[in-house]
C-alpha atoms as one frame of an Amber mdcrd trajectory, in Angstrom:
protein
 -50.417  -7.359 -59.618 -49.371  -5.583 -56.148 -50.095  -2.473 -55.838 -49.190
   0.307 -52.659 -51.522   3.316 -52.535 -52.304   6.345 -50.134 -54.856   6.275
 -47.968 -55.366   8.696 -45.246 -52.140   9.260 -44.724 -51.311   5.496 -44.705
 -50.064   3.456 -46.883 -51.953   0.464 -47.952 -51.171  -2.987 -50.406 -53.593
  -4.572 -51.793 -53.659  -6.887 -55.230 -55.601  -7.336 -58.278 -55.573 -10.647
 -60.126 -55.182  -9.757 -64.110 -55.916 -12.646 -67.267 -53.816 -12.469 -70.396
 -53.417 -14.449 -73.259 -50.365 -16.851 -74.147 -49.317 -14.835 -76.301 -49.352
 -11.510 -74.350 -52.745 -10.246 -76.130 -56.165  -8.533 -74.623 -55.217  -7.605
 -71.069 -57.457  -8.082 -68.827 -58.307  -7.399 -64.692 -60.160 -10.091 -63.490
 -61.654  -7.958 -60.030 -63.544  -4.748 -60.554 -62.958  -1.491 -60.052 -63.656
   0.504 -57.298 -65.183   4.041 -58.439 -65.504   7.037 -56.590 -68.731   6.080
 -55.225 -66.880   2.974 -53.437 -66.987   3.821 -49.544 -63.641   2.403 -49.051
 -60.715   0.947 -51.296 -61.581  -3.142 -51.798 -58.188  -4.440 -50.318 -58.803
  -7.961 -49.994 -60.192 -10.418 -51.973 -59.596 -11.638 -55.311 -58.153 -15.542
 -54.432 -58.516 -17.970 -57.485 -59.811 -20.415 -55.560 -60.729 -23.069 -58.129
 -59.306 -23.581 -61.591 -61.946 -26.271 -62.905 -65.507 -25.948 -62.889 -67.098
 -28.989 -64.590 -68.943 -27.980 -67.416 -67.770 -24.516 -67.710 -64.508 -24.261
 -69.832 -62.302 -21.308 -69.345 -64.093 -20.610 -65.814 -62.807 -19.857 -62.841
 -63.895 -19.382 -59.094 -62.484 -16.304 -57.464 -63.155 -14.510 -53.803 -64.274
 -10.800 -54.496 -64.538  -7.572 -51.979 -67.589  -6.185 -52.297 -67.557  -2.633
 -51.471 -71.338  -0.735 -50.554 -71.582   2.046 -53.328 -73.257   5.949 -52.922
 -75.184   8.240 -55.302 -75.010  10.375 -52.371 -73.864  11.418 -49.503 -75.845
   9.086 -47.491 -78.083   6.839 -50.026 -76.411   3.617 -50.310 -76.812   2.015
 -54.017 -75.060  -1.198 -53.864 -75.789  -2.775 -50.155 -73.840  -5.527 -50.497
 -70.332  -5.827 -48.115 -67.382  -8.386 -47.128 -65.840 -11.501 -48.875 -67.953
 -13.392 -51.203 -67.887 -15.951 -54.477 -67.746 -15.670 -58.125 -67.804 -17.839
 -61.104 -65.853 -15.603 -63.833 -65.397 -17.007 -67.559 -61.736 -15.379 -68.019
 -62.590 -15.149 -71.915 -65.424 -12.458 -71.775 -65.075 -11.140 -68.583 -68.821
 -12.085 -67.712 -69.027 -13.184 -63.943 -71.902 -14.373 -61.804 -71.677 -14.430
 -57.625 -71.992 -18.108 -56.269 -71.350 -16.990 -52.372 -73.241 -13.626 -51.431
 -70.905 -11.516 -49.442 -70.757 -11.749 -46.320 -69.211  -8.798 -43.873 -66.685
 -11.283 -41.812 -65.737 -13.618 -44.014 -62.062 -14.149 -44.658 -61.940 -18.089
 -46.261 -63.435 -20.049 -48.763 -62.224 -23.477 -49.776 -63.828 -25.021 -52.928
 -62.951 -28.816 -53.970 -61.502 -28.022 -57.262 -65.083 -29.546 -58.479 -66.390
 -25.895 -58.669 -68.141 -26.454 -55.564 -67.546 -24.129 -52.675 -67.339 -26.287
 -49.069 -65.907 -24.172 -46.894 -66.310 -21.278 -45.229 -64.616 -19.179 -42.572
 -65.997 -16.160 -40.781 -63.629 -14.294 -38.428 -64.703 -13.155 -35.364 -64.607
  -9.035 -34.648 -64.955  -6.787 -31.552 -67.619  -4.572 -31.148 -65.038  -1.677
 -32.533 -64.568  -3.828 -35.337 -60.780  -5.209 -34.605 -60.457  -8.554 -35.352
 -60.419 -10.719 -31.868 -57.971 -13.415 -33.433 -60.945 -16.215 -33.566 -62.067
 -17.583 -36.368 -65.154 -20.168 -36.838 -64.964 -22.467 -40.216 -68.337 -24.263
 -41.419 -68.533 -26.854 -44.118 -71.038 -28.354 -46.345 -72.428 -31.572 -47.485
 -72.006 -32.639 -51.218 -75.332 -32.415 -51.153 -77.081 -29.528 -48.940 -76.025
 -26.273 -48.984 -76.664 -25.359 -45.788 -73.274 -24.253 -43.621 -72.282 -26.571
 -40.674 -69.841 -25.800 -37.838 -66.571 -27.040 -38.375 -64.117 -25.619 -36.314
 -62.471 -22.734 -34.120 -58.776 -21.374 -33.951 -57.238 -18.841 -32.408 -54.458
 -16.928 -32.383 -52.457 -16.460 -29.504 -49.375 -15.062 -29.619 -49.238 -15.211
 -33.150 -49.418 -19.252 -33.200 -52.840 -20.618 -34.127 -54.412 -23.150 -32.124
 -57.308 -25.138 -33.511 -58.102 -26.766 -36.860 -57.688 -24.650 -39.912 -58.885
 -26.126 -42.651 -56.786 -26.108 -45.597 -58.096 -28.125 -48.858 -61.300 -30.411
 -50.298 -60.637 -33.793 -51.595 -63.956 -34.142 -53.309 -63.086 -38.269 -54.049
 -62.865 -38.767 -50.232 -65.227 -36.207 -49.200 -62.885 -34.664 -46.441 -61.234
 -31.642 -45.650 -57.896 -31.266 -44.763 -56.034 -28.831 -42.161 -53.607 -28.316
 -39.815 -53.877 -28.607 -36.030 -51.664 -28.629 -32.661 -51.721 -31.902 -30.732
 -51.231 -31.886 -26.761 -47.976 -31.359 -27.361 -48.062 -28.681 -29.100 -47.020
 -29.758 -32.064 -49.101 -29.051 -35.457 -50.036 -32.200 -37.206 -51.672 -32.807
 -40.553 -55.358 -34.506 -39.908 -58.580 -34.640 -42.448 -61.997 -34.287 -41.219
 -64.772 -36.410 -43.269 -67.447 -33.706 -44.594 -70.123 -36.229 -44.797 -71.968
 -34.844 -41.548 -69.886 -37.008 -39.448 -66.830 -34.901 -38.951 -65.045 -38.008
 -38.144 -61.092 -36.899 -37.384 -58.171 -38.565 -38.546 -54.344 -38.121 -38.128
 -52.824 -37.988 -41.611 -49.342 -36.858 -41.074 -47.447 -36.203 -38.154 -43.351
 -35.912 -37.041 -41.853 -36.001 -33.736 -39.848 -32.800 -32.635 -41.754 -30.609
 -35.594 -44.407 -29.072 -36.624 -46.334 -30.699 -40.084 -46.556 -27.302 -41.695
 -47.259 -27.824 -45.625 -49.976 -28.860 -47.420 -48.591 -29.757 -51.271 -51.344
 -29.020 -53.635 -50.930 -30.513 -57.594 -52.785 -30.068 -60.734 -55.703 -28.575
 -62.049 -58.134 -29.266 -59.385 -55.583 -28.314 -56.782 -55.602 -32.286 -55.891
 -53.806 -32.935 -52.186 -50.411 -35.163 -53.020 -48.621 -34.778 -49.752 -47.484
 -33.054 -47.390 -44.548 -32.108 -45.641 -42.175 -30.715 -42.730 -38.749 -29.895
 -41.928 -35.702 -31.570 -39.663 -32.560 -30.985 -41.103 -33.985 -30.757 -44.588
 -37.736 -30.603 -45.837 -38.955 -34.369 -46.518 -42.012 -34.746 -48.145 -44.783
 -37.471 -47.007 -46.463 -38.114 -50.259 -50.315 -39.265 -50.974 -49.424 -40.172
 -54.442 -46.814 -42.775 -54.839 -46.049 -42.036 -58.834 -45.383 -38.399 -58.526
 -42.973 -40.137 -55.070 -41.263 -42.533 -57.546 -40.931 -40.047 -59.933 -39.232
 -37.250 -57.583 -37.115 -40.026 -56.030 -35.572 -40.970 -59.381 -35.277 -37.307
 -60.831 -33.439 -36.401 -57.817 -31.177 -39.647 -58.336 -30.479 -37.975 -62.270
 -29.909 -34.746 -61.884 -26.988 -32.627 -60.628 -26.406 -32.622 -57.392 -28.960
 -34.945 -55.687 -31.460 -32.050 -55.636 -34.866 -31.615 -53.941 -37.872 -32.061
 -56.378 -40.943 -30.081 -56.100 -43.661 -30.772 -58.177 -45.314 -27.135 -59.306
 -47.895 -27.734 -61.446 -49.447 -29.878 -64.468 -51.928 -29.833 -67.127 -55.195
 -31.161 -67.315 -54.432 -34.723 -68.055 -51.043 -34.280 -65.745 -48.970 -36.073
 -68.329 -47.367 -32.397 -68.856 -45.372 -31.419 -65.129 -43.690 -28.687 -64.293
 -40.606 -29.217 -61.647 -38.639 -27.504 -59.729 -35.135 -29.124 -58.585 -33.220
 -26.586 -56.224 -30.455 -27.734 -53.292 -27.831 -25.556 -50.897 -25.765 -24.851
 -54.017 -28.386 -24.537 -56.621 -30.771 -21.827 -56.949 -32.967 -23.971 -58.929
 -34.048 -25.072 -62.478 -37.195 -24.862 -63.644 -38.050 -28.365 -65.601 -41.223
 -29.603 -67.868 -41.453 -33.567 -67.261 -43.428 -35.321 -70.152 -45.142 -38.964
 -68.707 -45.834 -40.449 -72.145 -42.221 -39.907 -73.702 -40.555 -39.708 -70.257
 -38.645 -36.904 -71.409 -37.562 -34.212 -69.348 -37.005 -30.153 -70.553 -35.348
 -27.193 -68.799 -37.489 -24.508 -68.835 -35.959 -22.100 -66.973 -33.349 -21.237
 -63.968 -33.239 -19.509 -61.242 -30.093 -16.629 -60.930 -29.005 -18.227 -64.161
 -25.511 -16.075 -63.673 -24.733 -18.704 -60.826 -24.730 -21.809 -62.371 -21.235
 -21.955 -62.908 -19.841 -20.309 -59.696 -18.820 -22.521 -57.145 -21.524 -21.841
 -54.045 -20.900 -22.890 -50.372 -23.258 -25.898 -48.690 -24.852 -25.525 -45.975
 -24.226 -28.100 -43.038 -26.992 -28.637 -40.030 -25.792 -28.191 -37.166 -26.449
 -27.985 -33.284 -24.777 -26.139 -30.277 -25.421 -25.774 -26.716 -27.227 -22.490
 -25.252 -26.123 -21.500 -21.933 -28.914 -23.299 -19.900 -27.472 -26.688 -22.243
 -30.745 -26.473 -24.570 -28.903 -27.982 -27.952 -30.226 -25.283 -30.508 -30.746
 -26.400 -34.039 -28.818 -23.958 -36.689 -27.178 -24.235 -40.278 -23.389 -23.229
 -41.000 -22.080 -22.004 -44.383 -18.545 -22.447 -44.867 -16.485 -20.067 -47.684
 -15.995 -22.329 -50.480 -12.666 -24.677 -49.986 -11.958 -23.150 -46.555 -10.429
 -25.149 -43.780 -13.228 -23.556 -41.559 -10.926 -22.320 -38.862  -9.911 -18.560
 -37.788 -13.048 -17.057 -39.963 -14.322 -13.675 -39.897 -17.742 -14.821 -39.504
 -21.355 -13.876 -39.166 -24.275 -14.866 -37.114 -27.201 -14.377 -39.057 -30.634
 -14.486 -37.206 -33.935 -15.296 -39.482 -36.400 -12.759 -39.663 -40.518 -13.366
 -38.105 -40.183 -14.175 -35.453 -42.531 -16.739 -36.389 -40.644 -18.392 -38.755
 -37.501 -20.189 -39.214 -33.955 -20.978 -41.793 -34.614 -23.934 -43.465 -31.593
 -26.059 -45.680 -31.888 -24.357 -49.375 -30.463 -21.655 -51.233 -29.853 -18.767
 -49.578 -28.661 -15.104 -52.035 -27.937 -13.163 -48.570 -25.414 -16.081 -47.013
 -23.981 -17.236 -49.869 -22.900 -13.846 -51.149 -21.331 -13.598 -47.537 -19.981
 -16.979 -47.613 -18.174 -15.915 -51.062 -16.681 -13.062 -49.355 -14.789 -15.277
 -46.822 -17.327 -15.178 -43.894 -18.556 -18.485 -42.242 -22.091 -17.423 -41.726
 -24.257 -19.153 -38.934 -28.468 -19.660 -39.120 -29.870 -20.419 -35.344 -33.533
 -21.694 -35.109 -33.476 -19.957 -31.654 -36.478 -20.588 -29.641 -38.882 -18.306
 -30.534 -38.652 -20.013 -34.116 -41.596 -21.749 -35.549 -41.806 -25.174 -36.579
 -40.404 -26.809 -33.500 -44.333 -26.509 -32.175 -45.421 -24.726 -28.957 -42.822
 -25.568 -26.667 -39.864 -24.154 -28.562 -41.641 -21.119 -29.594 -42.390 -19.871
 -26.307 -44.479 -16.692 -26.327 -43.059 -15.278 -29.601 -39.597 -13.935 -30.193
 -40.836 -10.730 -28.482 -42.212 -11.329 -25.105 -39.576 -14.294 -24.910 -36.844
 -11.935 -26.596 -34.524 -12.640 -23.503 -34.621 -16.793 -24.476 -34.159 -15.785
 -28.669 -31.381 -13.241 -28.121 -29.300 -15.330 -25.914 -29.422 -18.306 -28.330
 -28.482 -15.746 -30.885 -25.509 -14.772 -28.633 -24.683 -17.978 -27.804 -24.433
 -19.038 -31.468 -21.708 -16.371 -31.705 -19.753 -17.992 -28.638 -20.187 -21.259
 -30.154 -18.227 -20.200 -33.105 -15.334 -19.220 -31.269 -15.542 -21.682 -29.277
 -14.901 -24.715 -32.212 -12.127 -22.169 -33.397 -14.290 -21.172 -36.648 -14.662
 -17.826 -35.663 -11.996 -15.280 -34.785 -13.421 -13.791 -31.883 -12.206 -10.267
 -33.424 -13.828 -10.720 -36.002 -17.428 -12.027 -35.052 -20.491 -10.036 -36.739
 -23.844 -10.105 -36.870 -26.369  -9.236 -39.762 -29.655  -9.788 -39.696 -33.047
  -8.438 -41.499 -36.615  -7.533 -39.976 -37.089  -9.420 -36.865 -33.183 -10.779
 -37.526 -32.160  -7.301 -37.629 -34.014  -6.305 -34.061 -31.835  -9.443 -32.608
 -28.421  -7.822 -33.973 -29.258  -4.846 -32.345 -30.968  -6.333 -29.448 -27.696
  -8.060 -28.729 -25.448  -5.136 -28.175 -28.229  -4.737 -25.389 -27.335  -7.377
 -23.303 -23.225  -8.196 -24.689 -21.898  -5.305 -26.237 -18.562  -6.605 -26.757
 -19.608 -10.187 -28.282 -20.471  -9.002 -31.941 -17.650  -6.625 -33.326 -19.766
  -4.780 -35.468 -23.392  -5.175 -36.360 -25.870  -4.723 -39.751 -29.296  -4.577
 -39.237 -31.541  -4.440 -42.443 -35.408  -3.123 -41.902 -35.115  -3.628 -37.589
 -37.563  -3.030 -35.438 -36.151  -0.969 -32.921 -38.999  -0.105 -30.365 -41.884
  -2.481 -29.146 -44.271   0.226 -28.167 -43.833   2.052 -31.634 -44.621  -1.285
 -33.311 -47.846  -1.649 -31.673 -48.810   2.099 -32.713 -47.416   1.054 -36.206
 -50.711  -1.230 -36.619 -53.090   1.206 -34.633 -55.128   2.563 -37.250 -55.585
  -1.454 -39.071 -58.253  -3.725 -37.796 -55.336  -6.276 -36.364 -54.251  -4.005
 -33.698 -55.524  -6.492 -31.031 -53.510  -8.906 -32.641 -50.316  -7.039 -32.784
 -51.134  -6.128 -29.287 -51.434  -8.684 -28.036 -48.381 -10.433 -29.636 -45.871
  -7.741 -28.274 -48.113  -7.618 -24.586 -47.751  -5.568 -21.674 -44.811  -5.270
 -19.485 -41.299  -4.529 -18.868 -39.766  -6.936 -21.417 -41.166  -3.433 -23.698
 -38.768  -1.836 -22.098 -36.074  -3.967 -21.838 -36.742  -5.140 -25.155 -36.493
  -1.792 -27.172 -32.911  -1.605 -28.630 -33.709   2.198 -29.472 -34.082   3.197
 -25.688 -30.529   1.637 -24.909 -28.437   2.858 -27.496 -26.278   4.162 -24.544
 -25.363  -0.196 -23.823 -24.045  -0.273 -27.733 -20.118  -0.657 -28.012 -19.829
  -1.749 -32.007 -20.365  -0.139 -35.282 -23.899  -0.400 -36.510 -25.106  -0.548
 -40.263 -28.550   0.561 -40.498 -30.615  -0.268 -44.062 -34.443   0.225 -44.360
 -36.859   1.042 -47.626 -38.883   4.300 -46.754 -42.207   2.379 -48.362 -41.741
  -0.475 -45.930 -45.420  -1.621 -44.822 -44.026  -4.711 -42.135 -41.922  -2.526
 -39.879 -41.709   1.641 -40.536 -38.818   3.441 -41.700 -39.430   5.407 -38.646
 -37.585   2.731 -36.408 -34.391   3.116 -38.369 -34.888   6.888 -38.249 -35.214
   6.596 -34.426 -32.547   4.120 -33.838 -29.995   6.355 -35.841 -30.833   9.496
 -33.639 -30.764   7.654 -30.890 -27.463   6.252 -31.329 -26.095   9.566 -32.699
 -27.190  10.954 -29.573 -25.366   8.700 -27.406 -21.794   9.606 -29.467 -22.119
   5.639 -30.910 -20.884   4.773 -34.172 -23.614   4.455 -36.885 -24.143   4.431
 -40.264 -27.775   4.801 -41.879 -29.452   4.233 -45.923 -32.468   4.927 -46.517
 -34.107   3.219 -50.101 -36.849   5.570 -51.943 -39.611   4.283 -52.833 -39.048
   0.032 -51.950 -40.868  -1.777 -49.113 -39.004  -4.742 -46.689 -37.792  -6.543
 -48.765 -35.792  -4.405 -51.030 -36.956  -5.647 -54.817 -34.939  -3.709 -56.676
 -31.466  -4.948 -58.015 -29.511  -1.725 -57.830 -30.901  -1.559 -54.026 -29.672
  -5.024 -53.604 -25.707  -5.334 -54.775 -25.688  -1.771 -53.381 -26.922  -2.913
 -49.806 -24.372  -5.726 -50.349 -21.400  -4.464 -51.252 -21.703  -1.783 -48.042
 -22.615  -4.505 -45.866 -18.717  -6.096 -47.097 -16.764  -2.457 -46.782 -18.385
  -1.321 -43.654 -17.332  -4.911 -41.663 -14.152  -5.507 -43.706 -13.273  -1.946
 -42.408 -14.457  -2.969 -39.044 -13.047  -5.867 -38.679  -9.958  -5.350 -40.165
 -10.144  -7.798 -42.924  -8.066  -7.383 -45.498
């Protein structure tokens, strides 16, 4: 359960993890309360981190915030404070702490044994912002004292270093992820037998290994995997391989299999087969009778529309840098003369990946031809391609963007009258970033959650113990400057579409605000909606076809589609 709350005039998530029965009977929250004699609001904590512990049925292992309690003013009653361990039986609520807390704490990794082997402490200034460093220790199976592991850091919002990720206890190693000298992240496992011996498990040329696949009861490691054109999974386990292989071969559409969970025994699976055209379908695999079930589907009201596919492609940046980027046609169009759309991901560290996609294929229905660049400044193409984040190296990311938009004219897919660009969170900062620097490319321009100001998204996180993080990601410099759409409203020749939730906690409804007056100001055409009470990501239907359907008017009207 997710939960926003008031807190000194901020506004702050935080979660609680609840138990319930099958059947919907005795309710239950699984993390306690804080009371009024809590110094502070417990915001983290609350991880299952192990399902199975031996012995011990209906037991789980869970991270908890402890939060130093008053009777008083100034005598403290309950001392302990930070991220700890404990083993809670789910059926009467009873819990015992395994891992005292500890004040720095952010990790712990058990090895779905019920034994916790790792640890990781993160490393805080003297004012008590978090420096970005964190230090992982381990255990032996059999000492429990804590052993260095490991250091990473984060530097402009990439780690670098091993972060451990899961326990096989059968081999007795940890894996994790780490960069190699080429800056690429590859999967290795460490063993945990004292000898920290280091082994390359997975690894791709050109991308980043960037997903550990977790199965089963004891969370067991079955593969892992990372994307090129599509995601391709490098499994441990060659029966659940065979088995994905062949479901794919069966089912409609040749789609991706991911395997989601299983019961005890695993002779029960649950499935998930998804592709471009299928939001997915929810399956229950049985290994005894080799039968397979639908559970349940995704945006069951789309199974029998006809959706677009989406086709990897690449095109040239200016400087001849072949950028990697996905193209959605309209259904049974001849892809030529399109209104079309260029529509940047959001992060920047992150990246479009081949799937289903609600915002381009409603777009794609519409008519558009709708175009995803992995501009550098992406993630997953390791160090190299992601520069020094899609901020500091905004100038690199929005001219890919741009050039995206030239490419489609170029191949004739685009009418070059009627060229938009949409884009949401950081995507929405590079459609307005590009009227910046080529007014006159993009015809008219929607922008969903932006961040419109670089120094007011630093002061955004001033008050939260990641400041120096966020600092440090946007830096020092003119690129600020240059790289504030808000403070050059004055370079914007199209129609702008402006959408943000007033309970957004990633980027403040205060950008919007300030991009709107600022354009105002400037006599530019723009259009603003404000959503009460959602956050970024706009979960609320209503908000949703609403946000759509003035996304078509406003560039059918500005584009003069008919």
């Amino acid at each position: 359960m997710s939960i926003v709350t008031v807190a000194m005039g901020m506004r702050l998530g935080f979660s609680r993890p609840l138990a319930v029965n099958f059947d919907g009977t005795k309710f239950a929250q699984l993390m306690p309360a804080t009371t009024t004699s809590s110094l502070y609001l417990a915001q983290f904590g609350g991880r299952l981190i192990d399902w199975n512990v031996p012995g011990k049925p209906g037991h789980i292992l869970m991270t908890r915030n402890f939060v130093p309690e008053t009777t008083t003013g100034t005598l403290v009653k309950r001392s302990g404070e930070g991220l700890g361990v404990e083993d809670i039986d789910v059926t009467s609520g009873s819990r015992r702490t395994i891992e005292p807390p500890r004040k720095t704490a952010s990790s712990y990794i058990s090895d779905g044994q019920g034994n916790v082997r790792i640890m990781g402490l993160d490393k805080a200034s003297d004012t008590g912002m978090l420096a970005g460093r964190s230090h992982y220790f381990y255990r032996t199976s059999n000492n429990r004292d804590w052993q260095p592991l490991s250091e990473a850091q984060e530097v402009d919002n990439k780690t670098v270093g091993f972060v451990p990720e899961a326990v096989d206890a059968a081999k007795n190693v940890v894996y994790g992820f780490d960069t190699d000298k080429d800056g690429l992240a590859k999967l290795y496992s460490v063993s945990l037998d004292g000898s920290q011996k280091r082994d390359v498990v997975v690894s791709r040329s050109g991308v980043d290994v960037d997903e550990l696949i977790r199965f089963g009861r004891t969370g067991r490691v079955i593969g892992a995997s990372y994307a090129t054109d599509r995601r391709t999974v490098q499994y441990f386990d060659e029966n659940l391989e065979e088995l994905g292989a062949a479901l794919s071969k069966v089912l409609p559409g040749n789609p991706s299999i991911s395997f989601i969970d299983a019961s005890a025994d695993e002779n029960a699976i649950i499935l998930l087969a998804s592709s471009d055209t299928s939001p997915g379908t929810f399956y229950l695999y049985d290994k005894t009778t080799h039968k397979l079930g639908e559970i349940l589907r995704y945006r069951p009201s789309l199974f029998n529309v006809k959706l677009s596919e989406m086709k990897p492609v690449t095109f040239a940046a200016a400087d001849g840098t072949m950028i990697p980027a996905y193209l959605t046609l309209p259904p049974g169009s001849s892809g030529k003369g399109l209104p079309a759309i260029v529509m940047p991901h959001g992060g920047p560290s992150s990246r479009d990946e081949w799937g289903f996609d609600w915002l381009v294929q409603f777009f794609a229905a519409r008519g558009y031809a709708v175009l995803q660049p992995n501009y550098r400044g992406s993630s997953g193409y390791g160090a190299g391609w992601y520069q020094h984040n899609g901020f500091k190296s905004w100038k690199s990311a929005i001219g890919d963007v741009d050039d995206a938009g030239r490419w489609l004219v170029k191949q004739g897919i685009a009418s070059p009258d009627k060229l938009a660009i949409v884009g949401w969170s950081y995507g929405g900062y590079a459609a307005l970033q590009s009227q910046v620097i080529d007014p006159d490319l993009f015809k008219a321009v929607v922008a969903i959650a932006p961040v419109t100001d670089l120094d007011a998204l630093r002061e955004e996180s001033r008050a939260f113990t990641n400041f120096n993080l966020v600092d440090q990601i946007i830096g020092q410099g003119t690129h600020v400057e240059s790289g504030s759409p808000a403070r050059h409203a004055a370079n914007f020749h199209s129609p702008v579409l402006l959408f943000h939730g007033d309970q957004d906690q990633n980027v403040s409804v205060s950008e919007s605000r300030l991009m709107k007056r600022r354009l105002e100001s400037a006599g530019k055409s723009v259009q603003y909606v404000e959503f009460a009470g959602l956050a970024h990501q706009l979960y609320d239907t209503t908000a949703r076809v609403r946000m759509l359907s003035m996304s078509d008017a406003f560039l059918r009207s500005t584009l003069g589609i008919k």
